[in-house]
OpenMM code with the backbone's topology and positions (N, CA, C; nanometers):
from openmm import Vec3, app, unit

residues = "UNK UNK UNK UNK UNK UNK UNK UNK UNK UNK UNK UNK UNK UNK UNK UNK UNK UNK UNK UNK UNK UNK UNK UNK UNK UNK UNK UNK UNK UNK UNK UNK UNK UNK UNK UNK UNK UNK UNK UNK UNK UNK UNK UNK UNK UNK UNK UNK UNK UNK UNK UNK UNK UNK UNK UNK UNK UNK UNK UNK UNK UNK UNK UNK UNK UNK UNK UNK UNK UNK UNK UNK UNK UNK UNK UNK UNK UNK UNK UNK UNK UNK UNK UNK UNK UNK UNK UNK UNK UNK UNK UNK UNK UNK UNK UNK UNK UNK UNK UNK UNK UNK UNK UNK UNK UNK UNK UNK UNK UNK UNK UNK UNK UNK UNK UNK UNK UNK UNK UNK UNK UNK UNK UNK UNK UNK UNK UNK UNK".split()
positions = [
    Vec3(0.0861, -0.1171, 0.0000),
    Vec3(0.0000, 0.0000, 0.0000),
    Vec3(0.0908, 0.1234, 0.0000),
    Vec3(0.0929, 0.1789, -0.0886),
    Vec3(0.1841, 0.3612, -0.1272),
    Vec3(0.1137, 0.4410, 0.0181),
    Vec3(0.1942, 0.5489, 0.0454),
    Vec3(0.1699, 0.6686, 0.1390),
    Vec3(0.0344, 0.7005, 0.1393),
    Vec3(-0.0347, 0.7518, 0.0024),
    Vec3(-0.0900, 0.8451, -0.0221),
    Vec3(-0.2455, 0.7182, 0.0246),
    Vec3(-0.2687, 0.5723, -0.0260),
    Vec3(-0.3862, 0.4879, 0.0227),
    Vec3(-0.3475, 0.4319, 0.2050),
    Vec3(-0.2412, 0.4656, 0.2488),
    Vec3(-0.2496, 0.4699, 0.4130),
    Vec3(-0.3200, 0.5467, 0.4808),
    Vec3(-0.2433, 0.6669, 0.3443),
    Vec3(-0.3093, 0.8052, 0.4431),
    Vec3(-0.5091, 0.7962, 0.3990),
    Vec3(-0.5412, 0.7585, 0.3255),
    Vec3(-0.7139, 0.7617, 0.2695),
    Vec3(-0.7353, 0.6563, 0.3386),
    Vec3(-0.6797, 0.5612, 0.3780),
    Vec3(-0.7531, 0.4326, 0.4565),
    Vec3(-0.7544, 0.5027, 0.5727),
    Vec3(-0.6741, 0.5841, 0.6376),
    Vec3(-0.6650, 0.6262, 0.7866),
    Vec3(-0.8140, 0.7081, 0.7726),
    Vec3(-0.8245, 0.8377, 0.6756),
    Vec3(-0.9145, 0.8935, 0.6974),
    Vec3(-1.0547, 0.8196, 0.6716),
    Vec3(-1.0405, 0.7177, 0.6143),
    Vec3(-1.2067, 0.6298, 0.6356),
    Vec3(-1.1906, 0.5708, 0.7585),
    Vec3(-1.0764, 0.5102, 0.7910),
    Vec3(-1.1458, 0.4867, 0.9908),
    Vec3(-1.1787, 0.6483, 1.0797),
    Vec3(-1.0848, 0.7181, 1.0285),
    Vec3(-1.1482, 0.8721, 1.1018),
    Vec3(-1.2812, 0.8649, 1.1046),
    Vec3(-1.3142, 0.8134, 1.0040),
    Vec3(-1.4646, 0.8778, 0.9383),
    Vec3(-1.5672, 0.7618, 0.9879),
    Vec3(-1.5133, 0.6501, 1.0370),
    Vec3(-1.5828, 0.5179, 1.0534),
    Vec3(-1.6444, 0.4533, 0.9510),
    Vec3(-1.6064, 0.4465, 0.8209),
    Vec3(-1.6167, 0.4355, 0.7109),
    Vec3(-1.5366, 0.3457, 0.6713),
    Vec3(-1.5761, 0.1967, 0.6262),
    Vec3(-1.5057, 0.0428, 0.6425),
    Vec3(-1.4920, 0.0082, 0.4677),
    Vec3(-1.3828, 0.0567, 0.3887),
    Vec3(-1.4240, -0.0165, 0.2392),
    Vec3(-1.3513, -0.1309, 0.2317),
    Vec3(-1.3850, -0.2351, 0.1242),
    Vec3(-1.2657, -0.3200, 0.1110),
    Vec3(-1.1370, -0.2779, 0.0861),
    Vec3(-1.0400, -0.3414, 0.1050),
    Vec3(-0.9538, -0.3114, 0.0271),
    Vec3(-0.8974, -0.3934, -0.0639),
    Vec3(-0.8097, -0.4056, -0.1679),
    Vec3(-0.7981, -0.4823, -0.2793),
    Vec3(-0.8967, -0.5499, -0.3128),
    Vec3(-0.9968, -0.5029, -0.3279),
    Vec3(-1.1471, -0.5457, -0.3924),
    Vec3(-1.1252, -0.6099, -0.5659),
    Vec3(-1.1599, -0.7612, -0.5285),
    Vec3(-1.1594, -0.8512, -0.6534),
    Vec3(-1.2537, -0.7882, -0.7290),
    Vec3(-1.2794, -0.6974, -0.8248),
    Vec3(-1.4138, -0.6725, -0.9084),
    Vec3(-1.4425, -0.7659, -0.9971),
    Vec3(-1.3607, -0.8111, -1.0685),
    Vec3(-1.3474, -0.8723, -1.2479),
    Vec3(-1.3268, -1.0436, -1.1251),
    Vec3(-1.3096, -1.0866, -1.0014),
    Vec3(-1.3340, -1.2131, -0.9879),
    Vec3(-1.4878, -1.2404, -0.9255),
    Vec3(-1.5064, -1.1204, -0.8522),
    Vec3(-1.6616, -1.1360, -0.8163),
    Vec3(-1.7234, -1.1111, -0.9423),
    Vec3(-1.6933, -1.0524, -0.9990),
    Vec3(-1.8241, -0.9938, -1.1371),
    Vec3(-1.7714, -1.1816, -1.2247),
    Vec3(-1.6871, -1.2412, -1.2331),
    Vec3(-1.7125, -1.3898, -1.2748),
    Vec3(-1.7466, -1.5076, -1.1698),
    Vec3(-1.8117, -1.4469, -1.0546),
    Vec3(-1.8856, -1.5880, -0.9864),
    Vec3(-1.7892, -1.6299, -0.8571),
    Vec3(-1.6850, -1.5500, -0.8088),
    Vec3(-1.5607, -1.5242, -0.7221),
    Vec3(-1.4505, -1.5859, -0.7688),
    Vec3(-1.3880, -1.6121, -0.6144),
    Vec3(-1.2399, -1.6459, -0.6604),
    Vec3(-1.2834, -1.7941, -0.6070),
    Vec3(-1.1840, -1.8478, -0.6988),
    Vec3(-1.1799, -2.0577, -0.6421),
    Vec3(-1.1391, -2.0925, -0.8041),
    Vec3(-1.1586, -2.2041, -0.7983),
    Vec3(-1.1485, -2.2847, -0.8768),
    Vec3(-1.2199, -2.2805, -1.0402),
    Vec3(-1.1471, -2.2975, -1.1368),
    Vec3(-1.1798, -2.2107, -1.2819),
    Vec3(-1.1898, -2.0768, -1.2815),
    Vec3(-1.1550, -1.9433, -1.1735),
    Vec3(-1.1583, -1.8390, -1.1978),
    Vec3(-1.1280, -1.8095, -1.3699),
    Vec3(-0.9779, -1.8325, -1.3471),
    Vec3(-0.8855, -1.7987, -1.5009),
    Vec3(-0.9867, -1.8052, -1.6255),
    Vec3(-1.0747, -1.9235, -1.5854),
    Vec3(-1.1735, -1.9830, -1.7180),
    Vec3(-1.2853, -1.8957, -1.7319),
    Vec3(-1.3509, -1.8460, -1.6383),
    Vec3(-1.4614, -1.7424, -1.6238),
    Vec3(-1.4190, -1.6536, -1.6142),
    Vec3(-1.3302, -1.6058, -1.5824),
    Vec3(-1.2462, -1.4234, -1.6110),
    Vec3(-1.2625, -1.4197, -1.7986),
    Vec3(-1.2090, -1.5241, -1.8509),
    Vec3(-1.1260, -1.5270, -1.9971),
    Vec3(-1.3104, -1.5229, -2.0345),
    Vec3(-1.4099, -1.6365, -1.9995),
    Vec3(-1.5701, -1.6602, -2.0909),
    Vec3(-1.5929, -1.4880, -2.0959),
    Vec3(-1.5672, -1.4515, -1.9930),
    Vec3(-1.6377, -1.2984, -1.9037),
    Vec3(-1.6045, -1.1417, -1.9622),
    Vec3(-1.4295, -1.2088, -2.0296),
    Vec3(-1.3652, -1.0888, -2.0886),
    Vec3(-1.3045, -1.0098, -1.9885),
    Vec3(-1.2701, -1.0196, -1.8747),
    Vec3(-1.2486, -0.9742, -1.7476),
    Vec3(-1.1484, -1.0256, -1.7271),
    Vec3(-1.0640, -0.9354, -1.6489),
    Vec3(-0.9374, -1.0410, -1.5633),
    Vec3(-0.9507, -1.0110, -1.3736),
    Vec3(-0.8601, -1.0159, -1.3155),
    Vec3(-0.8415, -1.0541, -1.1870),
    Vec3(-0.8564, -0.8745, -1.1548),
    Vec3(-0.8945, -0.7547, -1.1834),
    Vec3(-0.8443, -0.6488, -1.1250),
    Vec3(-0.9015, -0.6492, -1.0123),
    Vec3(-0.8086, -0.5590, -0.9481),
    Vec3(-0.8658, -0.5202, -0.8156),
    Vec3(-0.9142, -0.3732, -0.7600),
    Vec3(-0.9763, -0.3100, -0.7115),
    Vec3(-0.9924, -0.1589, -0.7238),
    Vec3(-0.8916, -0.1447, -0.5285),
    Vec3(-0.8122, -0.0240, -0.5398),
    Vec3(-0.7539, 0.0287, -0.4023),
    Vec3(-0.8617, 0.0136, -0.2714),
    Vec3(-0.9860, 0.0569, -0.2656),
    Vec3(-1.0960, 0.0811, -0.1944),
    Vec3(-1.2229, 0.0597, -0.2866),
    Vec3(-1.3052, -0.0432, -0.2235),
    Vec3(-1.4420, -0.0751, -0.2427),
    Vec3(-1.5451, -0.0664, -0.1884),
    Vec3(-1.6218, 0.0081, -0.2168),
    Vec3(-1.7807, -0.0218, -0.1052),
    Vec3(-1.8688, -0.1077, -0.1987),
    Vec3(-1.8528, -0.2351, -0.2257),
    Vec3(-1.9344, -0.3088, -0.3144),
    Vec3(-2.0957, -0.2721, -0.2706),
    Vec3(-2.1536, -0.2868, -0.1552),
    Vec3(-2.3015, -0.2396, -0.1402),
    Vec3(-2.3544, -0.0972, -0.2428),
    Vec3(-2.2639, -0.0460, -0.2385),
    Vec3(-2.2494, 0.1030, -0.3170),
    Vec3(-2.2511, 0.0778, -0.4713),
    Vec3(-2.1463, -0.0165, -0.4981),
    Vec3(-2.0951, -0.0294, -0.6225),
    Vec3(-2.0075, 0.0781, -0.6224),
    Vec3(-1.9352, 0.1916, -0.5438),
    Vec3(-1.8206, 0.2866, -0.5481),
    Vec3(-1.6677, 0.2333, -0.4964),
    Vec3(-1.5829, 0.2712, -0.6414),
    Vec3(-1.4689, 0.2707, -0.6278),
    Vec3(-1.4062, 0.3483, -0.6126),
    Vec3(-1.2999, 0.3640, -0.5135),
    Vec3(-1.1487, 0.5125, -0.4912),
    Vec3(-1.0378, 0.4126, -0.5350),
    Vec3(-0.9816, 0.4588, -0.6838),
    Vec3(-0.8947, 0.4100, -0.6665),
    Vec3(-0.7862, 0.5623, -0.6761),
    Vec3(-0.6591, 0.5409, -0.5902),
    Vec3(-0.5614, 0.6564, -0.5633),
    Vec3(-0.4266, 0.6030, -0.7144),
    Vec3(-0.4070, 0.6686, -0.7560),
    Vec3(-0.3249, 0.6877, -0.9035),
    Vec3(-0.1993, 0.7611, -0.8584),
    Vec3(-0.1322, 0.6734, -0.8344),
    Vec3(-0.0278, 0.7435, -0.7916),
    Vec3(0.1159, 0.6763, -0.9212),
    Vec3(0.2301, 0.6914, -0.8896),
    Vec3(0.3583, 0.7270, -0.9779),
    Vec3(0.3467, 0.8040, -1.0840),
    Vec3(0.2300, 0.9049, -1.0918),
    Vec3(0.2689, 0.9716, -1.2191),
    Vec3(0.3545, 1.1191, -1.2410),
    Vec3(0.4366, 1.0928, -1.1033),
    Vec3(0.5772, 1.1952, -1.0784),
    Vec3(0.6868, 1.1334, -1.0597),
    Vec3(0.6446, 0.9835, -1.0594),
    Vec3(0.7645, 0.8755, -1.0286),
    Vec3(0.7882, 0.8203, -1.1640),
    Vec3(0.7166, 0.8313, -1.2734),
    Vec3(0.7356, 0.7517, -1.3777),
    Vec3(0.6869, 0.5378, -1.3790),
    Vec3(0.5869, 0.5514, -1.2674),
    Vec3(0.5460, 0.4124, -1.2283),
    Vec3(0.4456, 0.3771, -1.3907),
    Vec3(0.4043, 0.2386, -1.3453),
    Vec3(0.3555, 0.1975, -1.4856),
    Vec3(0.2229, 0.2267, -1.4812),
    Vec3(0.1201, 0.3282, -1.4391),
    Vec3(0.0410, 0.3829, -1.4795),
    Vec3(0.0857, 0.4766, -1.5535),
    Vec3(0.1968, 0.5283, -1.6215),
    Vec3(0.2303, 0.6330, -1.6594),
    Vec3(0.2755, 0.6023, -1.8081),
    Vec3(0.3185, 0.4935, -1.7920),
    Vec3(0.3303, 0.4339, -1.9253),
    Vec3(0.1902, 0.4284, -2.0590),
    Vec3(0.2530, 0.3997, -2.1923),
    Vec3(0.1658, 0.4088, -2.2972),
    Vec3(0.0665, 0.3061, -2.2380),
    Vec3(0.1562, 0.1385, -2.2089),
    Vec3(0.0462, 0.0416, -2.1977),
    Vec3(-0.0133, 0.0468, -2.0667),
    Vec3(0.0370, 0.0935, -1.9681),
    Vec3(-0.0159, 0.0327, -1.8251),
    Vec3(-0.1652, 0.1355, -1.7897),
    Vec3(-0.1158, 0.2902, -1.8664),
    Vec3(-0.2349, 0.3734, -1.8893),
    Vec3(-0.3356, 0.3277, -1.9706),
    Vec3(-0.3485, 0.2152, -2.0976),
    Vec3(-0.4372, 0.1478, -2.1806),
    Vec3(-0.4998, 0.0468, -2.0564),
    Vec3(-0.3952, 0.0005, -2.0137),
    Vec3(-0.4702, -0.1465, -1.9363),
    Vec3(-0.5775, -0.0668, -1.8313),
    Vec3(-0.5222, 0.0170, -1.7479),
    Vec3(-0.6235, 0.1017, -1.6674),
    Vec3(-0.7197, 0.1456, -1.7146),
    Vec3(-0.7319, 0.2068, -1.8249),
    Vec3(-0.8234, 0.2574, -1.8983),
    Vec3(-0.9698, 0.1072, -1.9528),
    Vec3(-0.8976, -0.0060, -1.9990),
    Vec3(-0.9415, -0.1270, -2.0158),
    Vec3(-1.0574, -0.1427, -1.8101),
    Vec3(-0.9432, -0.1377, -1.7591),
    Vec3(-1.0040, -0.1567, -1.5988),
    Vec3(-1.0978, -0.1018, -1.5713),
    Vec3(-1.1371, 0.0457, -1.6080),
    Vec3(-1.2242, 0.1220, -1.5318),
    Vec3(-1.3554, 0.1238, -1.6349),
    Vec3(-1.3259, 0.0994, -1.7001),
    Vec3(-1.3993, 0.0672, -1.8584),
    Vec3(-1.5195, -0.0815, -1.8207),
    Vec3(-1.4275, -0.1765, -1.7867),
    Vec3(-1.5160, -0.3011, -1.7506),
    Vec3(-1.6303, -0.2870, -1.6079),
    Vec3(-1.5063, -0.1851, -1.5394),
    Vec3(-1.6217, -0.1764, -1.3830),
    Vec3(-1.7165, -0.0520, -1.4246),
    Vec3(-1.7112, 0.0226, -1.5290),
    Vec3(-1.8605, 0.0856, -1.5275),
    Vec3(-2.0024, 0.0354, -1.5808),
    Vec3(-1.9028, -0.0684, -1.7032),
    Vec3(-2.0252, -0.1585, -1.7603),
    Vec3(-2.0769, -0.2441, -1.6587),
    Vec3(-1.9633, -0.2768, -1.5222),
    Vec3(-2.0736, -0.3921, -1.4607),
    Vec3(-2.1363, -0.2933, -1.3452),
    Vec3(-2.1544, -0.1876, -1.3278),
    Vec3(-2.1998, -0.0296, -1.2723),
    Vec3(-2.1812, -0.0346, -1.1590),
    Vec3(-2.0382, 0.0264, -1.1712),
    Vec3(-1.9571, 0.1129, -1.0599),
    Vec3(-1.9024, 0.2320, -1.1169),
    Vec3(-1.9480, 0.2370, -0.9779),
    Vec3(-1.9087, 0.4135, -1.0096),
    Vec3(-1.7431, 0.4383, -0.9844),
    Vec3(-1.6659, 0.4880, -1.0125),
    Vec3(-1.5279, 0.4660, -1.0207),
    Vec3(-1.4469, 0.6145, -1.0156),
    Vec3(-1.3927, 0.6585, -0.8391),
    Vec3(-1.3541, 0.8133, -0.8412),
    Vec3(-1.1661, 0.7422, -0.8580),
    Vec3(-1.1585, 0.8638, -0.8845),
    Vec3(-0.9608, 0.8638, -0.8957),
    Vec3(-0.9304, 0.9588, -0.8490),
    Vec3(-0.8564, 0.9545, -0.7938),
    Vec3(-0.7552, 1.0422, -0.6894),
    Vec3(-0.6215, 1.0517, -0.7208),
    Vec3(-0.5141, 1.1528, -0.6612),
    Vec3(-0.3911, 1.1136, -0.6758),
    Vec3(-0.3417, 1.1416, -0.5506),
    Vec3(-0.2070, 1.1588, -0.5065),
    Vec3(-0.1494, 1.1670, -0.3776),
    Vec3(-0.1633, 1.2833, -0.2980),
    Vec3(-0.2192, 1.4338, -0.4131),
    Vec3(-0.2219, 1.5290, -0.3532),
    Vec3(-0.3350, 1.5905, -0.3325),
    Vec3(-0.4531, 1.4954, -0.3570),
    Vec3(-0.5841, 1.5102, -0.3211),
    Vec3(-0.6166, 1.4273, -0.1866),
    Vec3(-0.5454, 1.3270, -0.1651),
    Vec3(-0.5574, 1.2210, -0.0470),
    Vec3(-0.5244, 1.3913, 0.0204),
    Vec3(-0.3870, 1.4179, 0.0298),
    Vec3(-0.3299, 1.4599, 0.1467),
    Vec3(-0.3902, 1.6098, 0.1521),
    Vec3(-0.4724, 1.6985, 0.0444),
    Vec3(-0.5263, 1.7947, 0.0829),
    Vec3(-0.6641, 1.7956, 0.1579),
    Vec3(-0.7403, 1.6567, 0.1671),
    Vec3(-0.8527, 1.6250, 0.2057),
    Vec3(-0.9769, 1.6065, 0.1115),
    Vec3(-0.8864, 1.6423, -0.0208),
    Vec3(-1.0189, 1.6937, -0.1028),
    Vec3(-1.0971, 1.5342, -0.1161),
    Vec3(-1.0019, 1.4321, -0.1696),
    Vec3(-1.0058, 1.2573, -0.2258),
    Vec3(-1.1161, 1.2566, -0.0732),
    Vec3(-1.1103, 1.2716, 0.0164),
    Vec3(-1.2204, 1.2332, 0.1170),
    Vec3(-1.3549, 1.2612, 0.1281),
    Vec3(-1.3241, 1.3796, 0.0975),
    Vec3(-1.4713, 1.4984, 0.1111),
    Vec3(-1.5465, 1.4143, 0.0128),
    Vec3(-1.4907, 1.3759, -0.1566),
    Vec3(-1.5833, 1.3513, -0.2605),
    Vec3(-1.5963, 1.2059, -0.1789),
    Vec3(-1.4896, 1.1256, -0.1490),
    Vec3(-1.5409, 0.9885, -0.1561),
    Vec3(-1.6701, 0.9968, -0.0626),
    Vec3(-1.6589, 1.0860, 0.0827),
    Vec3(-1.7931, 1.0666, 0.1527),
    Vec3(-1.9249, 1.1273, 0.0981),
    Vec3(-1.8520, 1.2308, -0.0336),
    Vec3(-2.0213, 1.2705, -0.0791),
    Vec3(-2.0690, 1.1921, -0.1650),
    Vec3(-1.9866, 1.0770, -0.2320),
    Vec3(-2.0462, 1.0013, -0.3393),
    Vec3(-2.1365, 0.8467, -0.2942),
    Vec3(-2.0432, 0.8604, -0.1368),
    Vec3(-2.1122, 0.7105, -0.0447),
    Vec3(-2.2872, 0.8041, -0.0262),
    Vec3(-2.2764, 0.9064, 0.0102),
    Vec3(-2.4079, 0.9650, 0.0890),
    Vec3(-2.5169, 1.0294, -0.0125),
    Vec3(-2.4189, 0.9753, -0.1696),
    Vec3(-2.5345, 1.0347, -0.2667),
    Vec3(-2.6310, 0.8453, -0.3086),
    Vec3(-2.5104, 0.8223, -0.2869),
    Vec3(-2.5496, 0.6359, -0.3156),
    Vec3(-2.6500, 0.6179, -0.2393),
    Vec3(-2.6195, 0.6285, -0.1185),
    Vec3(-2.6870, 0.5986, 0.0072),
    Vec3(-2.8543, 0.6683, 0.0084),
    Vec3(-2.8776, 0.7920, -0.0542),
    Vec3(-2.9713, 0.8959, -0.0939),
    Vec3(-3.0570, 0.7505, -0.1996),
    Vec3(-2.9971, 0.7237, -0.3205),
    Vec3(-3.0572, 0.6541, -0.3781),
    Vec3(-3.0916, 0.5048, -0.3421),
    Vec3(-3.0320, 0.4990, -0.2891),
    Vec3(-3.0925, 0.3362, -0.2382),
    Vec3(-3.2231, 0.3769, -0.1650),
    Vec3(-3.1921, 0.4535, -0.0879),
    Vec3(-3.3229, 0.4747, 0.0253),
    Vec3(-3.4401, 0.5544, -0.0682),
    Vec3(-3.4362, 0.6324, -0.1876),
    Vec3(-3.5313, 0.6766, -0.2358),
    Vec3(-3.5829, 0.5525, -0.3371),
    Vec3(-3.4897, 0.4478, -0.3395),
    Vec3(-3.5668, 0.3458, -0.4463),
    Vec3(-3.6514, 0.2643, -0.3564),
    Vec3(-3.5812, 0.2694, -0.2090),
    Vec3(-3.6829, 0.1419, -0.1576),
    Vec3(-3.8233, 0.1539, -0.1091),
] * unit.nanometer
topology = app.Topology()
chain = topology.addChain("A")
for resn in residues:
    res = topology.addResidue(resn, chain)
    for name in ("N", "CA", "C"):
        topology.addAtom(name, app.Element.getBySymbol(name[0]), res)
């Protein structure tokens, strides 16, 4: 876990606010993890990703994007395609999907949205039921 998802995991226990973390999307969205995953990822078109922070009840993802001052492989031609591939599959299976980087964790801003996007979710569940 980088600086910048310590520091956003700290402020969701501040907040009492529990997400997963390394949330299987692409193994739950094929039926979980066990046995033939590989085979139902590949039927599914999906692979193993994982999102930084999950509230699956929500369907909301934080994922924090960080090395792109380090030159890490989100920064790259392909590793920016494959991400792009990632966030692409979790909206079709409908998640909502925020991005952050290290200097939104640490200004507070990455918090403020993640708790207004749980409490807009939260708005709609309760107006559907």
């Amino acid at each position: 876990m980088s600086a910048a998802e310590e520091l956003l995991n700290a402020h969701f226990c501040f907040h009492k606010v529990e997400p997963v973390r390394e949330y299987r999307f692409g193994a739950e969205a094929a039926g979980g993890p066990g046995k033939g995953l590989r085979d139902r990822l590949a039927r599914a078109g999906l692979k193993d990703w994982r999102f930084d922070f999950a509230f699956p009840a929500q369907k909301l993802a934080v994922e924090v994007e960080g090395g792109a001052w380090a030159g890490g492989r989100h920064t790259t031609g392909a590793g920016f395609s494959e991400d792009l591939k990632k966030y692409d599959a979790a909206m079709r299976l409908g998640w909502t999907v925020y991005r952050c980087d290290p200097g939104m964790v640490r200004s507070g801003r990455a918090i403020e949205t993640a708790l207004m996007l749980l409490k807009l979710s939260e708005g709609e569940v309760h107006e559907q039921a």
